[in-house]
C-alpha angles and dihedrals in degrees: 000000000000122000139194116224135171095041112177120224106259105032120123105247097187097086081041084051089053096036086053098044076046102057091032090056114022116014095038099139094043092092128035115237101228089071134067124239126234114209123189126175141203128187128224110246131230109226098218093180131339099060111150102010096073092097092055092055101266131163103241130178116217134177129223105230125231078233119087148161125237116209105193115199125198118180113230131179086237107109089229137117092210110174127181122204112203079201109057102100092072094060101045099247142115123292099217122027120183131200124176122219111251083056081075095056130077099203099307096339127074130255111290111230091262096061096037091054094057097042094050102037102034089086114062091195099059100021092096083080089070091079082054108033093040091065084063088049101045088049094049082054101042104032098018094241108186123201117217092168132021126260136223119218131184121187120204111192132199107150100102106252121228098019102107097256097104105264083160092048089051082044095064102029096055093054089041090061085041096062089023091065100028086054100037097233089150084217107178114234089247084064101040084058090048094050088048101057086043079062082059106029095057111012104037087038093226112137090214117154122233105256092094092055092042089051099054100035094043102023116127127210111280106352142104108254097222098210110175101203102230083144086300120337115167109222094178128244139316108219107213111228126259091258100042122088130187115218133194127207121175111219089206088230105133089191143325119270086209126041141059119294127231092264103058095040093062088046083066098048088051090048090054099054095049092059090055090054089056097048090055093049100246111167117236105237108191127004113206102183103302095332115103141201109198125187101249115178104169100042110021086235089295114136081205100066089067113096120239084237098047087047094054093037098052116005114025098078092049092047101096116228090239139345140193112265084229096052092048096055089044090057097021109033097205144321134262093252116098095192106065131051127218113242109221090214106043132093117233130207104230113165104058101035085064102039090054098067088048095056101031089054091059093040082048093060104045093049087058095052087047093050100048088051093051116160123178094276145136104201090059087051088047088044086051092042095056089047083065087047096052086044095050093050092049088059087048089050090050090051096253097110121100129204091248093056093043084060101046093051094050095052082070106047079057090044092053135157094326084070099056081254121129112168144337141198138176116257154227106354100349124211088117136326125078131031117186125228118212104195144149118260118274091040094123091115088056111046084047089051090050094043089050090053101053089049090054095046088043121023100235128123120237131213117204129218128215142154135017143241142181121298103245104267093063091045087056119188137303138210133231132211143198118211 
């Protein structure tokens, strides 16, 4: 049997608890006995306001979530990366993928970002262990790890995947405590999370900003991470109140059939900024391709650094609605963001893209002072709560919004105050998944009311979020045992 020794006071033993009845009854031959094992974990995030505007250098405001992911490592002479998901199965993929090591060198280098990208991502069974795999490969680029012998890595999920609250971030992270501990590379939790984004950034091929892997690798109990994203700058924590609480309710909605994605959507942020630049005659320093760096004195190149006054008074009425993505690059040449790529064919929305990370970093930032000066009033949580309102809107009005989330978010605006319910907004990148709840504590009848009625209206099954727990990095790492 399997134990767990050296827990630390304070660390949550119940996904222990799971990870433990898991490896004792189904995955008993996964690990040999004659080795201990090392166990790191890293919990999903609940993106209580900022969202989408992280890439354009927002504030945002983000809460470590009671639910994690373990990733559990054990050495073997086999020169294999072999890795098990106890989750595969929700996503349609392949339980066990294997890669031996020489796979992740090109002659004596490793893998550049390109290859690794199309040996990790061409099968859709096994591409969920890039998320895994490419943590080994980013870290053999960026701190020259070198592997001598194979690893085993299983990887026990229970943050609920596809609902909008970084399964894939807790993903990453937790593996990247895992190797970061087992080979001594004293990374800081800051860089774990930057190396992290980089696994999904330029392996997995998704443009996500880095608010969901700070969030998992520097988040403290109970408390709102403050990230300004300039690219990553950590502005402590924001304890909740003893009589606030942050809910979670999944939508069920995977994803909208109508609407704009989150691509496309932070294209059109990046559009839109470069048309202010050009407005206000910044010269362009270097073009790489169709990506830009452009002398900005006065924003750092941060859409969020423009005033919501400054942005109605001078620029709202010259940013076009949309544009074609041809007839951007022929005027325009290219954006600053090196993630996404400009599709000649396609229309982009433009306005209002740009228009979202002006506003939210303001409201962002309001909602934090609020926040830190909280007195027992209403009137503050009602203040925060319509904060959330204005923010949710804005997502709709980007075309990330979804009927589901709309409805959720409207149940508690009915709901209202006399609930013990103040405000609600979608998360993360919208088009579906997670609402969050602001409300005050003993609420539990109520958000299960609401939950219960939205089941019944719609059909879909909800999922709902509580509680919090340490991002990954203050949690540390365990050891398990066979005796």
């Amino acid at each position: 049997m399997w134990h767990y020794h050296h827990h630390q006071p304070g660390q949550p033993a119940t996904d222990i608890e799971r990870l433990l009845t898991h490896l004792n009854t189904q995955a008993t031959d996964f690990f040999a006995p004659d080795r201990s094992l090392l166990v790191a974990r890293a919990p999903g995030r609940l993106d209580l306001m900022g969202g989408i505007a992280d890439y354009s250098g927002s504030l945002v405001l983000e809460m470590p979530l009671a639910v994690a992911t373990l990733a559990v490592i054990q050495p073997t002479n086999d020169p294999t990366i072999t890795v098990c998901s106890t989750a595969a199965s929700e996503i349609s993929g392949q339980s066990i993928v294997s890669m031996p090591l020489n796979n992740l060198q090109a002659t004596d280098q490793p893998l550049s970002y390109d290859e690794a990208r199309r040996l990790l991502t061409s099968d859709s069974a096994t591409s969920w262990a890039a998320y895994v795999i490419g943590v080994v490969v980013i870290l053999q680029r960026e701190r020259q790890l070198s592997l001598t012998s194979g690893l085993r890595i299983m990887i026990h999920c229970e943050v609920p995947i596809g609902k909008g609250v970084s399964s894939s971030a807790a993903l990453e992270v937790a593996v990247m405590q895992a190797l970061n501990a087992y080979y001594q590379l004293q990374l800081s939790g800051r860089e774990m999370a930057i190396l992290c984004q980089k696994v999904e950034n330029l392996i997995v091929g998704a443009p996500c900003g880095v608010m969901d892997q700070m969030t998992s690798a520097c988040g403290e109990d109970n408390s709102l991470l403050a990230l300004l994203c300039q690219p990553a700058e950590l502005q402590g924590s924001v304890p909740l109140p003893a009589d606030v609480e942050i809910w979670g309710i999944d939508s069920g909605v995977r994803h909208a059939v109508v609407g704009a994605d989150y691509g496309s959507v932070r294209v059109g942020a990046f559009m839109g900024y470069r048309m202010i630049a050009d407005l206000r005659g910044y010269a362009i320093t270097s073009h790489a391709d169709t990506t830009l760096v452009i002398d900005d004195p006065d924003w750092q190149g941060y859409l969020a650094n423009i005033t919501p006054s400054l942005w109605e008074s001078r620029y709202r009425d010259q940013i076009p609605l949309t544009i074609q993505g041809a007839d951007f690059l022929a005027r325009y040449g290219g954006t600053t963001d090196s993630i996404t790529r400009i599709d000649p064919d396609r229309i982009y929305a433009v306005r209002q893209p740009t228009a979202h990370p002006i506003y939210e970093h303001h409201r962002v930032r309001l909602f934090r002072a609020l926040l830190q000066d909280m007195s027992d009033s209403d009137e503050q949580l009602s203040l925060l709560g319509e904060l959330m309102y204005q923010s949710h809107i804005s997502y709709s009005a980007c075309g990330l919004g979804s009927a589901g989330t709309d409805r959720l978010v409207e149940l508690v605006r009915e709901a209202g105050t006399a609930a013990r319910l103040y405000g609600a907004k979608i998360t993360g990148g919208g088009s579906g998944g997670t609402v969050a709840i602001l409300a005050r504590t003993h609420a539990e009848a109520q958000i299960q009311a609401l939950a219960t009625r939205y089941e019944h209206e719609t059909g879909l099954k909800t999922t709902i979020l509580r509680g919090s727990s340490p991002g990954a990095y203050a949690w540390g790492t365990g050891e398990l045992r066979y005796s």
